[in-house]
PyMOL Python script that loads the backbone (N, CA, C, O; Angstrom):
from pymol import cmd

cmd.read_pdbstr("""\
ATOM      1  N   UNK A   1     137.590 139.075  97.216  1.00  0.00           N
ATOM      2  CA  UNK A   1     136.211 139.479  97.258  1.00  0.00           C
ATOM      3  C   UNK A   1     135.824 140.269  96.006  1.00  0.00           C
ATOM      4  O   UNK A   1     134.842 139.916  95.353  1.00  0.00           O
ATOM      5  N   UNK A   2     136.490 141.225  95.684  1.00  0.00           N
ATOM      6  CA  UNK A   2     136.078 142.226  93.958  1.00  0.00           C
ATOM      7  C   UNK A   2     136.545 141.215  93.069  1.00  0.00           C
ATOM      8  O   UNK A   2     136.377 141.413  91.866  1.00  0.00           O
ATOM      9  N   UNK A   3     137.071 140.226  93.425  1.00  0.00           N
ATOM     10  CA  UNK A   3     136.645 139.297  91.859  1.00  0.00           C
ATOM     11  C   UNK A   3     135.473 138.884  91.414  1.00  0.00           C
ATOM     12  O   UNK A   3     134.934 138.969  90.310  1.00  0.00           O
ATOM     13  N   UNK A   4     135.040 138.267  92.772  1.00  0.00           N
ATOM     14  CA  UNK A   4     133.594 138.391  92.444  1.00  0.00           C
ATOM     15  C   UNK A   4     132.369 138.981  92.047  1.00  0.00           C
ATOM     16  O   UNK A   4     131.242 138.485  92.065  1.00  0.00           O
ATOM     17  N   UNK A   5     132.822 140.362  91.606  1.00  0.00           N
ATOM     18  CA  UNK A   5     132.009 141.677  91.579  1.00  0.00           C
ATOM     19  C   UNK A   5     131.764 141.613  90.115  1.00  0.00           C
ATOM     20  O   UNK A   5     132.799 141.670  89.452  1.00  0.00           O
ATOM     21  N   UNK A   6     130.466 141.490  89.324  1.00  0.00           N
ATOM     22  CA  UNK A   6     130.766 141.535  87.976  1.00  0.00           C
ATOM     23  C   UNK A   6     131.383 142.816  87.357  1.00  0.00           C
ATOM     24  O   UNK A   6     131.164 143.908  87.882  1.00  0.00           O
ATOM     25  N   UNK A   7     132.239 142.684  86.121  1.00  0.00           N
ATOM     26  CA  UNK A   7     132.771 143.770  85.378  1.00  0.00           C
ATOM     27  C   UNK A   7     131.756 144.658  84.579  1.00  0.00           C
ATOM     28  O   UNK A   7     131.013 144.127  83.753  1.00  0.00           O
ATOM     29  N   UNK A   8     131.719 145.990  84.816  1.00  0.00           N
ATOM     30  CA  UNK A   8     130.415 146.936  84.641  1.00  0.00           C
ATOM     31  C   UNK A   8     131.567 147.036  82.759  1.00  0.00           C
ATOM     32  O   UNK A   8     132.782 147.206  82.656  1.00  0.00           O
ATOM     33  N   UNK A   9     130.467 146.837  81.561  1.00  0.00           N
ATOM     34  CA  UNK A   9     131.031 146.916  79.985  1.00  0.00           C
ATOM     35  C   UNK A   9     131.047 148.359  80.064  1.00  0.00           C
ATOM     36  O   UNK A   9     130.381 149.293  80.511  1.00  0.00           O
ATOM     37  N   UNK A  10     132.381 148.054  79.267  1.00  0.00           N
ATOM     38  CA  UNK A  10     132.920 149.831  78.682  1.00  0.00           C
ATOM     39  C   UNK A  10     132.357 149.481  77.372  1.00  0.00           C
ATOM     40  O   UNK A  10     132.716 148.542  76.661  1.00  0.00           O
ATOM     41  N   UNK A  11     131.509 150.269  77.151  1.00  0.00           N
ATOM     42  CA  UNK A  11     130.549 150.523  75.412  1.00  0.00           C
ATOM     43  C   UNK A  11     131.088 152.437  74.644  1.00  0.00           C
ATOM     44  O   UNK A  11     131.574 153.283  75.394  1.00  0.00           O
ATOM     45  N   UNK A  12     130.877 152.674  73.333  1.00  0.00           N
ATOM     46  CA  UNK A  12     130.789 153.536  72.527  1.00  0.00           C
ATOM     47  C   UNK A  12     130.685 154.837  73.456  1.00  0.00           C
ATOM     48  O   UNK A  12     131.262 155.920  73.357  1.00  0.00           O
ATOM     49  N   UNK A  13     129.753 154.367  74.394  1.00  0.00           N
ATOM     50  CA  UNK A  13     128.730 155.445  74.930  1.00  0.00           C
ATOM     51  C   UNK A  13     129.577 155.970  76.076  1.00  0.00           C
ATOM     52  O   UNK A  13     129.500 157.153  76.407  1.00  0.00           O
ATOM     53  N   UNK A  14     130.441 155.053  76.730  1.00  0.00           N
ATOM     54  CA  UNK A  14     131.338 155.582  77.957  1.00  0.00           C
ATOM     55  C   UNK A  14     132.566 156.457  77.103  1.00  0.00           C
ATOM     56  O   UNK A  14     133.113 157.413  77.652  1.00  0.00           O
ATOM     57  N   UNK A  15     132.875 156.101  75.947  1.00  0.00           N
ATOM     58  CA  UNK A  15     133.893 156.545  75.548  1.00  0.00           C
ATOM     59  C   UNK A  15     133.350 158.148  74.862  1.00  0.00           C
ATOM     60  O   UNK A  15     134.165 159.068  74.783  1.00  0.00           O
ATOM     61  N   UNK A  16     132.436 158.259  74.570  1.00  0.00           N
ATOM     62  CA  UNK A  16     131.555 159.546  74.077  1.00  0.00           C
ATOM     63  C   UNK A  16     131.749 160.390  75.597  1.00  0.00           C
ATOM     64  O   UNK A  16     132.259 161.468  75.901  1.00  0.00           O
ATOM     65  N   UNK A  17     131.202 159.520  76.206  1.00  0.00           N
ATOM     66  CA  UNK A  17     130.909 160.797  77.876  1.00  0.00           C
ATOM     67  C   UNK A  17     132.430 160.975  78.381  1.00  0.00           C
ATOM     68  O   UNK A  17     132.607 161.962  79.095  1.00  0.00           O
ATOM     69  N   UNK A  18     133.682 160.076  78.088  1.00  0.00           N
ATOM     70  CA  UNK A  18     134.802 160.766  78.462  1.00  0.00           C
ATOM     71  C   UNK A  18     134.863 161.617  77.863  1.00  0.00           C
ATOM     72  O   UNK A  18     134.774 162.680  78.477  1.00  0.00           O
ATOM     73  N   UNK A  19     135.079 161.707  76.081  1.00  0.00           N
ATOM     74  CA  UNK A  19     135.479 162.928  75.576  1.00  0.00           C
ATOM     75  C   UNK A  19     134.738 164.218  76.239  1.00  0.00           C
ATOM     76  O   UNK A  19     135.208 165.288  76.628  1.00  0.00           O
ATOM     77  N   UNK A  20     133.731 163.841  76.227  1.00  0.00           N
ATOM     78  CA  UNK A  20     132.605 165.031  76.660  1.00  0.00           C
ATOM     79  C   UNK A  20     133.382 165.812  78.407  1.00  0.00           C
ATOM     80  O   UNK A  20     133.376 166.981  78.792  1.00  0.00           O
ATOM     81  N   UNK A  21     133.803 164.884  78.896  1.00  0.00           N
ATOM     82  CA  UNK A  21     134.790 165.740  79.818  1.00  0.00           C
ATOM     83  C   UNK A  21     135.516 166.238  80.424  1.00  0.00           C
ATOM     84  O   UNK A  21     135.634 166.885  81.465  1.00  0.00           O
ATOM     85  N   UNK A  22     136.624 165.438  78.752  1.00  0.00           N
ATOM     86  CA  UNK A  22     137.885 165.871  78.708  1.00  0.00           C
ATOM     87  C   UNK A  22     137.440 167.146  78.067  1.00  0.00           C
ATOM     88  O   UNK A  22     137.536 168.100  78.839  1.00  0.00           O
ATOM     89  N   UNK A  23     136.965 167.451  76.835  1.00  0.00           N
ATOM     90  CA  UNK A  23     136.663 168.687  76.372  1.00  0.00           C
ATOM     91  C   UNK A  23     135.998 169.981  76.867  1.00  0.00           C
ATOM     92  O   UNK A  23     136.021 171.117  76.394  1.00  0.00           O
ATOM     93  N   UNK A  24     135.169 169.284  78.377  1.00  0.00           N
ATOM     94  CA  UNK A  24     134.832 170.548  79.160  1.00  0.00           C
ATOM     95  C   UNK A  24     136.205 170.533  80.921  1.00  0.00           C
ATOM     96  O   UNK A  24     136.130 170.893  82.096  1.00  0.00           O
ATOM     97  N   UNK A  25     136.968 170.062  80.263  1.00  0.00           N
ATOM     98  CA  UNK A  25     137.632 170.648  81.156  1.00  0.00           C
ATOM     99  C   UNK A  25     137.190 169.811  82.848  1.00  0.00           C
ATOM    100  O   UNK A  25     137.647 170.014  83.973  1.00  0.00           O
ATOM    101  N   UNK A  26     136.264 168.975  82.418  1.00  0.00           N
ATOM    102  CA  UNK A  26     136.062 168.303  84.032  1.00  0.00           C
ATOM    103  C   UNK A  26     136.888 166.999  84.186  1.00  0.00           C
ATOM    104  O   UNK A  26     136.245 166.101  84.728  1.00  0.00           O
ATOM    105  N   UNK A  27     137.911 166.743  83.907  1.00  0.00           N
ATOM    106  CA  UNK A  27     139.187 165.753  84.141  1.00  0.00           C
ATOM    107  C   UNK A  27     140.009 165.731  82.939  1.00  0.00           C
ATOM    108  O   UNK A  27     139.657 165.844  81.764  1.00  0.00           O
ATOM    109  N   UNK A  28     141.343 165.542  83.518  1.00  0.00           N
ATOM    110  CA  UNK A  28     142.605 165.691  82.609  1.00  0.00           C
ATOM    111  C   UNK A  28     141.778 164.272  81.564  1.00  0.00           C
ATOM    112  O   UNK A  28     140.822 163.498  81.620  1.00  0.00           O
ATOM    113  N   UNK A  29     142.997 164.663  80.623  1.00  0.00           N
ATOM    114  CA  UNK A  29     143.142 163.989  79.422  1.00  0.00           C
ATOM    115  C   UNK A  29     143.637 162.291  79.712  1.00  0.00           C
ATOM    116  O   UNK A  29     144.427 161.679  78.992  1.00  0.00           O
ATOM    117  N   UNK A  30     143.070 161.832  80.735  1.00  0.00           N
ATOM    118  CA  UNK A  30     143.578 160.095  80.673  1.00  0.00           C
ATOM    119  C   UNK A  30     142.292 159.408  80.791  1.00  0.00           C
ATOM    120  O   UNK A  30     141.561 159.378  81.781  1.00  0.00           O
ATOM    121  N   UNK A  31     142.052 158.676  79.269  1.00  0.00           N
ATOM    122  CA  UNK A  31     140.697 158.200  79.041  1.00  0.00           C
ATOM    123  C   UNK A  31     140.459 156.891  79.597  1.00  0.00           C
ATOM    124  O   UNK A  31     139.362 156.346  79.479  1.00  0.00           O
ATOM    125  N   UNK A  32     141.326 156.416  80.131  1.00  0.00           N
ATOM    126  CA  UNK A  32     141.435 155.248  80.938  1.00  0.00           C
ATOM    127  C   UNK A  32     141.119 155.430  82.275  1.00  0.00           C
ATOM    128  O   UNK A  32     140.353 154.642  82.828  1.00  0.00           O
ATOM    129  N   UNK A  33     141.831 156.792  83.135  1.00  0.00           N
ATOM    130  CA  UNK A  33     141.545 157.201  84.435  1.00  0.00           C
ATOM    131  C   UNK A  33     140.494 157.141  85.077  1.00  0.00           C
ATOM    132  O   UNK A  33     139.652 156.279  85.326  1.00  0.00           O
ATOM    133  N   UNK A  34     140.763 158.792  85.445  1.00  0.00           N
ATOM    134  CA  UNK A  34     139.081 159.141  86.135  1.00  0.00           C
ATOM    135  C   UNK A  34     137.769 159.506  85.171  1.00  0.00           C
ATOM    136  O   UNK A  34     136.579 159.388  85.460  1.00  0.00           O
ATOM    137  N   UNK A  35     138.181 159.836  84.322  1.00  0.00           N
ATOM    138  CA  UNK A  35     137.401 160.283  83.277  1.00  0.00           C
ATOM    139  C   UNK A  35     136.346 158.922  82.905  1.00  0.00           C
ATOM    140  O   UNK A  35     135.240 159.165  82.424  1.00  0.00           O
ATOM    141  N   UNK A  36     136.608 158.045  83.064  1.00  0.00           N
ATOM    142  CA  UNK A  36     136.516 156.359  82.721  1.00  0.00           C
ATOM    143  C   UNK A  36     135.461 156.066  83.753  1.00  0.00           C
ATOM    144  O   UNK A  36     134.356 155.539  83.629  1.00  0.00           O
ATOM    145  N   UNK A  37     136.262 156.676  85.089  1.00  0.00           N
ATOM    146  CA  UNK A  37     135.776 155.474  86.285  1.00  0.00           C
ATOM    147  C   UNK A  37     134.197 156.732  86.650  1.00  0.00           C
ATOM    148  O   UNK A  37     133.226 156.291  87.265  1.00  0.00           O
ATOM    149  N   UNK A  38     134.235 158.324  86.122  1.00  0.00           N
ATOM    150  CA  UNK A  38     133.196 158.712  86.301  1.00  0.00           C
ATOM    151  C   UNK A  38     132.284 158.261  85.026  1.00  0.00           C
ATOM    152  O   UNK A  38     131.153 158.042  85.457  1.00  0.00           O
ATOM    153  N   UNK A  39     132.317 158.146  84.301  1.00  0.00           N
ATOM    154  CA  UNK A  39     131.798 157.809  83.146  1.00  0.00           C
ATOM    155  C   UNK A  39     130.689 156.647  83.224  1.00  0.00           C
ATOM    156  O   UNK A  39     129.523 156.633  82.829  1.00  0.00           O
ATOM    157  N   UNK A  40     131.478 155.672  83.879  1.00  0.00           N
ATOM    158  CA  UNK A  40     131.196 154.233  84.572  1.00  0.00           C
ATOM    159  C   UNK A  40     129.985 154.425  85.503  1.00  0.00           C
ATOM    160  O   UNK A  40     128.798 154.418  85.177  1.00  0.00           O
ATOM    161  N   UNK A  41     130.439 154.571  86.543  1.00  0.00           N
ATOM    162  CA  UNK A  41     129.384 155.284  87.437  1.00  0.00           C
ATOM    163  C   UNK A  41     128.151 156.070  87.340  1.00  0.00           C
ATOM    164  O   UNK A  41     127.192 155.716  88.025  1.00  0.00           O
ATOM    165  N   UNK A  42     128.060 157.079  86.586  1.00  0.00           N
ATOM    166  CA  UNK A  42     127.035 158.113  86.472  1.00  0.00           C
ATOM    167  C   UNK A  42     126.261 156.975  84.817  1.00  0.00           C
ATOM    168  O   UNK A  42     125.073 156.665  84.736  1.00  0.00           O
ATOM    169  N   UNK A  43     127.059 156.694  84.035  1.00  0.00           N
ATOM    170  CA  UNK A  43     125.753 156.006  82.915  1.00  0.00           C
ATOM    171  C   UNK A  43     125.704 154.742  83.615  1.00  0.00           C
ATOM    172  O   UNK A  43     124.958 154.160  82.827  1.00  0.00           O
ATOM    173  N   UNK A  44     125.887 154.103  84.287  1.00  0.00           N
ATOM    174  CA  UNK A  44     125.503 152.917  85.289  1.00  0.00           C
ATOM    175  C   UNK A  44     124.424 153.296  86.420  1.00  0.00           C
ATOM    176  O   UNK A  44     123.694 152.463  86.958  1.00  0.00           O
ATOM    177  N   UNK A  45     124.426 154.214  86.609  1.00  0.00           N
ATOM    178  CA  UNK A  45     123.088 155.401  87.893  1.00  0.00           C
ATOM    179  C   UNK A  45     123.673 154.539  89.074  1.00  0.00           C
ATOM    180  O   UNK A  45     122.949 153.764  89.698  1.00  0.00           O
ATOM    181  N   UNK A  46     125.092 154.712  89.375  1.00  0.00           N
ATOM    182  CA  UNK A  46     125.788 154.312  90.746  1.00  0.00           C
ATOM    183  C   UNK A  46     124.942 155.291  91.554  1.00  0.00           C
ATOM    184  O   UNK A  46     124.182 156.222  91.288  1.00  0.00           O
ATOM    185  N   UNK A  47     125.569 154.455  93.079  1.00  0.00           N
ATOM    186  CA  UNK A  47     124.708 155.515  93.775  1.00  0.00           C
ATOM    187  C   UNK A  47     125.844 156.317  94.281  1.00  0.00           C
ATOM    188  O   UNK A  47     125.883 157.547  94.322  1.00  0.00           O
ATOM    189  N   UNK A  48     126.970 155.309  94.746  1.00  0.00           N
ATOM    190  CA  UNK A  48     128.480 155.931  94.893  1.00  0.00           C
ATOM    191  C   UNK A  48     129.290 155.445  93.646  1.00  0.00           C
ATOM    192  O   UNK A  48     129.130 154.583  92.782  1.00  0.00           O
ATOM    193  N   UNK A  49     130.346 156.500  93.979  1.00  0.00           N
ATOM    194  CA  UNK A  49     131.846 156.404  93.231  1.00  0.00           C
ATOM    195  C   UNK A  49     132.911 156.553  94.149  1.00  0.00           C
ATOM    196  O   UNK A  49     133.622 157.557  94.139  1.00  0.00           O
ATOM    197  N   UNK A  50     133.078 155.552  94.999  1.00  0.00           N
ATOM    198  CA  UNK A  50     134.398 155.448  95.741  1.00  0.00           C
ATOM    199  C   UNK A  50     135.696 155.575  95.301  1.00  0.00           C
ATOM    200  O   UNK A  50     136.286 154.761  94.591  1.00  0.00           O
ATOM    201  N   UNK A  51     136.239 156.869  95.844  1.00  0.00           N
ATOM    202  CA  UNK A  51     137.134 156.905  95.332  1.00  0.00           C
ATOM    203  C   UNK A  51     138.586 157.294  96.201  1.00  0.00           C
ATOM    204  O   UNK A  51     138.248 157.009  97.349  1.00  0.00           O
ATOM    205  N   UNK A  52     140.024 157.790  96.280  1.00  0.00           N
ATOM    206  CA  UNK A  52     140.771 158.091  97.360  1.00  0.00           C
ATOM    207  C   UNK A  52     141.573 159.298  96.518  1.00  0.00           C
ATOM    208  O   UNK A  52     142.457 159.927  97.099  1.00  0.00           O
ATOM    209  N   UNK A  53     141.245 159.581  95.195  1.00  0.00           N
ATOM    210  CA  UNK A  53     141.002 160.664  94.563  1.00  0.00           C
ATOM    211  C   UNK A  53     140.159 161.855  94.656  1.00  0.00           C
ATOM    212  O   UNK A  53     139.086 162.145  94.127  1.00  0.00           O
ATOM    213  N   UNK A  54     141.159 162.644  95.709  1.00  0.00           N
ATOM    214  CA  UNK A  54     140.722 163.942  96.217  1.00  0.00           C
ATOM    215  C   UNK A  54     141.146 164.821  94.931  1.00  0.00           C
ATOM    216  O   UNK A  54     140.548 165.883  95.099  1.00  0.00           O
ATOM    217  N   UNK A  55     141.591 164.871  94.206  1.00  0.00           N
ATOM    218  CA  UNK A  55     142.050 165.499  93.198  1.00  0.00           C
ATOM    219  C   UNK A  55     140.948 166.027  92.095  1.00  0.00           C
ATOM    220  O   UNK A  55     140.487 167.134  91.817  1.00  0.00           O
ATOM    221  N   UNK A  56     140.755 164.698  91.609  1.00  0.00           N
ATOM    222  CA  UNK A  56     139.634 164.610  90.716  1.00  0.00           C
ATOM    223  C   UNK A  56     138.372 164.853  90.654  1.00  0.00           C
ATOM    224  O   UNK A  56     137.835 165.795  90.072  1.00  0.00           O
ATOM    225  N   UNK A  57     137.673 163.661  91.498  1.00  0.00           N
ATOM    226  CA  UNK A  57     136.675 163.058  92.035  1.00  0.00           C
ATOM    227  C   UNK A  57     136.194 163.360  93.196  1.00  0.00           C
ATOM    228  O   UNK A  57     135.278 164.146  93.435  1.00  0.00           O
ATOM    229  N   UNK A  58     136.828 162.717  93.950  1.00  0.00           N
ATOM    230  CA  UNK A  58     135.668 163.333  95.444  1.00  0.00           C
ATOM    231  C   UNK A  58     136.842 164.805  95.972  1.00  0.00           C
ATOM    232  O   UNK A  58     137.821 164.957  96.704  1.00  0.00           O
ATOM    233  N   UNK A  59     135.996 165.624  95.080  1.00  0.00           N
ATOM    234  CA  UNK A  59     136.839 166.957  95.326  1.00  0.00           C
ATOM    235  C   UNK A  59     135.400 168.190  95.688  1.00  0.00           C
ATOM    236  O   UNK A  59     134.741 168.470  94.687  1.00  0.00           O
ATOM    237  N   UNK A  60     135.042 168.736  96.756  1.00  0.00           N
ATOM    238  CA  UNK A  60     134.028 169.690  96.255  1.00  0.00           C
ATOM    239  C   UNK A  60     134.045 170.713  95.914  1.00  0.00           C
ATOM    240  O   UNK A  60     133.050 171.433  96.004  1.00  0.00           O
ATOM    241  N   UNK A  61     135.029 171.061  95.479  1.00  0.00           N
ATOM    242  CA  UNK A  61     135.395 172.194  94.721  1.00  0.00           C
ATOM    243  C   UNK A  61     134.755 172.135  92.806  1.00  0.00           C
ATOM    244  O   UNK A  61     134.463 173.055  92.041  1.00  0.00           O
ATOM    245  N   UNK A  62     134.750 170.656  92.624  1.00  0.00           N
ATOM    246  CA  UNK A  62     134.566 170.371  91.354  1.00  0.00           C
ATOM    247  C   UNK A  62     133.314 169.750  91.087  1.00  0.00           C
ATOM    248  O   UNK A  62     132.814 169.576  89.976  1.00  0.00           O
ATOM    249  N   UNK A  63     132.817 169.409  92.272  1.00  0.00           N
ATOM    250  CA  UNK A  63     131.350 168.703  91.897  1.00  0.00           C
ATOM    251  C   UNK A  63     130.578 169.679  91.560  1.00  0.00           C
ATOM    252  O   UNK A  63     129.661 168.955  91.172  1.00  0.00           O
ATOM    253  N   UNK A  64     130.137 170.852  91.364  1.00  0.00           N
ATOM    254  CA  UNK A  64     129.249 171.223  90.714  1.00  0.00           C
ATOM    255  C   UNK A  64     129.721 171.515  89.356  1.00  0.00           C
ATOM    256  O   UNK A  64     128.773 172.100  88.833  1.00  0.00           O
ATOM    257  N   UNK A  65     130.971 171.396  88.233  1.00  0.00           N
ATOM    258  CA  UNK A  65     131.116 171.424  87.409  1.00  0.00           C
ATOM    259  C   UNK A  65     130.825 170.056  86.658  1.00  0.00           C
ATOM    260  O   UNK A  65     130.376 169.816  85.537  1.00  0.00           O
ATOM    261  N   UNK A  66     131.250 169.253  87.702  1.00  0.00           N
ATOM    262  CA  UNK A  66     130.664 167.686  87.082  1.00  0.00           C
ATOM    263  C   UNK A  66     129.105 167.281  87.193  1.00  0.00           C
ATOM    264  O   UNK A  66     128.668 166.286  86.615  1.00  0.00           O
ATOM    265  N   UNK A  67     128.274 168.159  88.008  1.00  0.00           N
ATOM    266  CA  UNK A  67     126.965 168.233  87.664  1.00  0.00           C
ATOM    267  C   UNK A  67     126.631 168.356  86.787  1.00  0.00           C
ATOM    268  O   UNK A  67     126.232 167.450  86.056  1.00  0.00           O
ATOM    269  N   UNK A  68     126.667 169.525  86.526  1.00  0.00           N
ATOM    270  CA  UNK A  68     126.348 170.588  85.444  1.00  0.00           C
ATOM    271  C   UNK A  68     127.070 169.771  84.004  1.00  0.00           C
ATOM    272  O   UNK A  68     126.209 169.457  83.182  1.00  0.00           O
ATOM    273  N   UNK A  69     128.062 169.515  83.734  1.00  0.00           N
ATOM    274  CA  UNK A  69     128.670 169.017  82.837  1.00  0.00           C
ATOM    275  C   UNK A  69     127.406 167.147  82.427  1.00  0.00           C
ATOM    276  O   UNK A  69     126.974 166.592  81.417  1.00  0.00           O
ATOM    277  N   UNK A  70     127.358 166.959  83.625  1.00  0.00           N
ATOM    278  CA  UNK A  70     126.376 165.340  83.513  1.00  0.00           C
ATOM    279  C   UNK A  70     124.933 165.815  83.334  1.00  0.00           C
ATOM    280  O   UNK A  70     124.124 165.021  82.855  1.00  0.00           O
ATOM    281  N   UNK A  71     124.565 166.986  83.664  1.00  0.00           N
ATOM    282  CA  UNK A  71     123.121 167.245  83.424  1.00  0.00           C
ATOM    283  C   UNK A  71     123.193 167.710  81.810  1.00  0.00           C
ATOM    284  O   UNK A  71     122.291 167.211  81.137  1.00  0.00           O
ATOM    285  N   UNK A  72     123.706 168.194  81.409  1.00  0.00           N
ATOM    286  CA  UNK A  72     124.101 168.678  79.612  1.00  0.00           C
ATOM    287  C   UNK A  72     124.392 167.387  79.154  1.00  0.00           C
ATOM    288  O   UNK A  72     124.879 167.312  78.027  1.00  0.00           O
ATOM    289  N   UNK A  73     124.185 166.277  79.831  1.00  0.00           N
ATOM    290  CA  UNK A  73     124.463 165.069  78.864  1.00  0.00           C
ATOM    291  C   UNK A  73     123.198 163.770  79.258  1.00  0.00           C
ATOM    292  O   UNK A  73     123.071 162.707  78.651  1.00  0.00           O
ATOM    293  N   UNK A  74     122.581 164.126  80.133  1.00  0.00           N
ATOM    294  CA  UNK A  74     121.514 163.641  80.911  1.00  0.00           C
ATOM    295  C   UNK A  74     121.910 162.458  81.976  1.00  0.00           C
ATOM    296  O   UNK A  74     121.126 161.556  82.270  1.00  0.00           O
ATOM    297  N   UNK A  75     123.000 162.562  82.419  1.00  0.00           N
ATOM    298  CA  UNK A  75     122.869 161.877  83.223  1.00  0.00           C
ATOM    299  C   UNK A  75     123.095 161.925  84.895  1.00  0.00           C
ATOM    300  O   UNK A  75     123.705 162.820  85.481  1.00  0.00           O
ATOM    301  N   UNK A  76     122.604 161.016  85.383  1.00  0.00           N
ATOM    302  CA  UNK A  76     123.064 161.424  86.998  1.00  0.00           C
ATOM    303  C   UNK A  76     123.960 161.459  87.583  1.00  0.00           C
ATOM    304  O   UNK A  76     124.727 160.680  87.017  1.00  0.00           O
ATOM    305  N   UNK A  77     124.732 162.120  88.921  1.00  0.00           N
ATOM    306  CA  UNK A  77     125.742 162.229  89.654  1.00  0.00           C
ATOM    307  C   UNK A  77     125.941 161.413  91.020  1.00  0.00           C
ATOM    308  O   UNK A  77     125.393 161.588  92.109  1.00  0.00           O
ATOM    309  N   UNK A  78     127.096 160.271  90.542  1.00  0.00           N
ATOM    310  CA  UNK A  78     127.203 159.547  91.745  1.00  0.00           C
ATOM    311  C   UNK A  78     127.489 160.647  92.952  1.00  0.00           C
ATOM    312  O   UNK A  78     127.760 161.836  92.788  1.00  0.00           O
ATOM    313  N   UNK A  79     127.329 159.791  94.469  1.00  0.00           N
ATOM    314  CA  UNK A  79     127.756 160.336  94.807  1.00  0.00           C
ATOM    315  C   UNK A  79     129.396 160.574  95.081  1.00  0.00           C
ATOM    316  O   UNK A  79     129.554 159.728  95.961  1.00  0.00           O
ATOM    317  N   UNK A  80     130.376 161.026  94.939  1.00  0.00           N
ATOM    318  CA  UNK A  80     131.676 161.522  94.668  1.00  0.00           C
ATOM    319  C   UNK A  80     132.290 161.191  96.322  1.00  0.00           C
ATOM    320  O   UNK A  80     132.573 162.222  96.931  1.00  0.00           O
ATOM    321  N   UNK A  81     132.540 159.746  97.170  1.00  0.00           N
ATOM    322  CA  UNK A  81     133.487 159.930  98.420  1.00  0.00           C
ATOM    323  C   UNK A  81     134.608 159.264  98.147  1.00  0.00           C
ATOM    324  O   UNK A  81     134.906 158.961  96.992  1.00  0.00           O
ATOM    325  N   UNK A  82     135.410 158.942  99.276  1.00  0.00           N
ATOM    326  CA  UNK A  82     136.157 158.437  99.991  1.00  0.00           C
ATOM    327  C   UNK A  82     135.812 157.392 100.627  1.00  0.00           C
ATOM    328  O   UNK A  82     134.639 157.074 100.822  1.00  0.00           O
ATOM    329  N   UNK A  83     136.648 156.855 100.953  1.00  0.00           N
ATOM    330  CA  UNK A  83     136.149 154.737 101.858  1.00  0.00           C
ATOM    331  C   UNK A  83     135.931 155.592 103.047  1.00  0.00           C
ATOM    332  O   UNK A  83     134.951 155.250 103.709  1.00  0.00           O
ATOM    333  N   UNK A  84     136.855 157.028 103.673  1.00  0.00           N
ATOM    334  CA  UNK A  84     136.595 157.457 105.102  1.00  0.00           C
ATOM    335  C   UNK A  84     135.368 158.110 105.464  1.00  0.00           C
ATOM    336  O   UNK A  84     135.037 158.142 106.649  1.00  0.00           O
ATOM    337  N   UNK A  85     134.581 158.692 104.472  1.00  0.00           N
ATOM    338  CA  UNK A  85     133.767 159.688 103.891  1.00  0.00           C
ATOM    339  C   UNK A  85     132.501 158.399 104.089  1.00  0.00           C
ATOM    340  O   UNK A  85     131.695 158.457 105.017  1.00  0.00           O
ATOM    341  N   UNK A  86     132.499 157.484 103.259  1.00  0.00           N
ATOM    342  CA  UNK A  86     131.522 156.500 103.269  1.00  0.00           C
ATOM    343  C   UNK A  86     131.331 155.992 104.593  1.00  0.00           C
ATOM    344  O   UNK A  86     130.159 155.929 104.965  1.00  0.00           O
ATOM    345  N   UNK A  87     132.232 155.611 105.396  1.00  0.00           N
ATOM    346  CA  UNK A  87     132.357 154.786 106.589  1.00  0.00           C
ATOM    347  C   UNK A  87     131.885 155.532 107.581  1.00  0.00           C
ATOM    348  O   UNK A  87     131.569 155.013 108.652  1.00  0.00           O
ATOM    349  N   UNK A  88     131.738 157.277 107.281  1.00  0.00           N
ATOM    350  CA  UNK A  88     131.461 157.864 108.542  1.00  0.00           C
ATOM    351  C   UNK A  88     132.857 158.911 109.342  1.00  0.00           C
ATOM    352  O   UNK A  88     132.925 159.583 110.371  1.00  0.00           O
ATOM    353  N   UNK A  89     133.629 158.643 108.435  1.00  0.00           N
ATOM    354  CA  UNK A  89     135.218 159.354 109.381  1.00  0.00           C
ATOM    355  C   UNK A  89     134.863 160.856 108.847  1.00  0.00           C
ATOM    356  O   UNK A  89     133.836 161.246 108.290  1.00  0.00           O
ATOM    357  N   UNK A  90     136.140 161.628 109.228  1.00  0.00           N
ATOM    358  CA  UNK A  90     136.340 162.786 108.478  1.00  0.00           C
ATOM    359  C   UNK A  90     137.666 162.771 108.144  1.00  0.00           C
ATOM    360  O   UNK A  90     138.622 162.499 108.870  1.00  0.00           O
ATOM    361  N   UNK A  91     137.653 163.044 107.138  1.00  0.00           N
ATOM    362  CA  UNK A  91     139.048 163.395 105.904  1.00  0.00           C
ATOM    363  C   UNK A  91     139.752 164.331 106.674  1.00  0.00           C
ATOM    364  O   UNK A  91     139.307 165.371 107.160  1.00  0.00           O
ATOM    365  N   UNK A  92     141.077 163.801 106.757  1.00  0.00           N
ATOM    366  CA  UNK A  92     142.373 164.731 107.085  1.00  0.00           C
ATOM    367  C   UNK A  92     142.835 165.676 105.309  1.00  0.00           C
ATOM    368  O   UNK A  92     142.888 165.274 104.146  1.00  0.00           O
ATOM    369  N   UNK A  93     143.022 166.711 105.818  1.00  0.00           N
ATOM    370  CA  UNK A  93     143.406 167.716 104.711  1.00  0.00           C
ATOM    371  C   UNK A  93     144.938 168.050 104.481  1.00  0.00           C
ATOM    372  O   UNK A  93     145.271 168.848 103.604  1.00  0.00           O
TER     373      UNK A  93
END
""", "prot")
cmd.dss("prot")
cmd.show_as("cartoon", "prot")
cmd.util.cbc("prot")
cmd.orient("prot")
């Protein structure tokens, strides 16, 4: 079924908004990672970013640094879940 999903282009501009938060400190240093897959999302104006990356991403401890970090660059904030989170469950901790 996600083959069928077209491939969203990695351009200049995704690779600018990683550095931008690897250098503020809003995801480790793997420009391929999460740094990538938020990048993707927020200059695409996703509405979600599914993710099973509690670490990173759907963390709320960190979403208001990744606000704040996407509003200093103008762009919007997916919203940051989980497939359990999306579906309606609640996350075991």
């Amino acid at each position: 079924m996600a083959r069928r999903l077209p491939a969203i282009p990695v351009g200049e501009e995704m690779e600018e908004i990683v550095e931008v938060y690897i250098r503020h400190k809003v995801m480790p240093e793997d420009p391929l990672g999460d740094a990538m897959h938020l990048a993707l999302a927020s200059f695409h104006k996703c509405d979600y970013l599914l993710t099973w990356n509690c670490r990173h991403l759907a963390n709320a401890n960190k979403f208001d640094h990744i606000r704040r970090v996407n509003m200093l660059m103008g762009l919007d904030v997916p919203a940051l879940v989980t497939p359990l989170e999306l579906m309606g469950g609640e996350e075991s901790s």
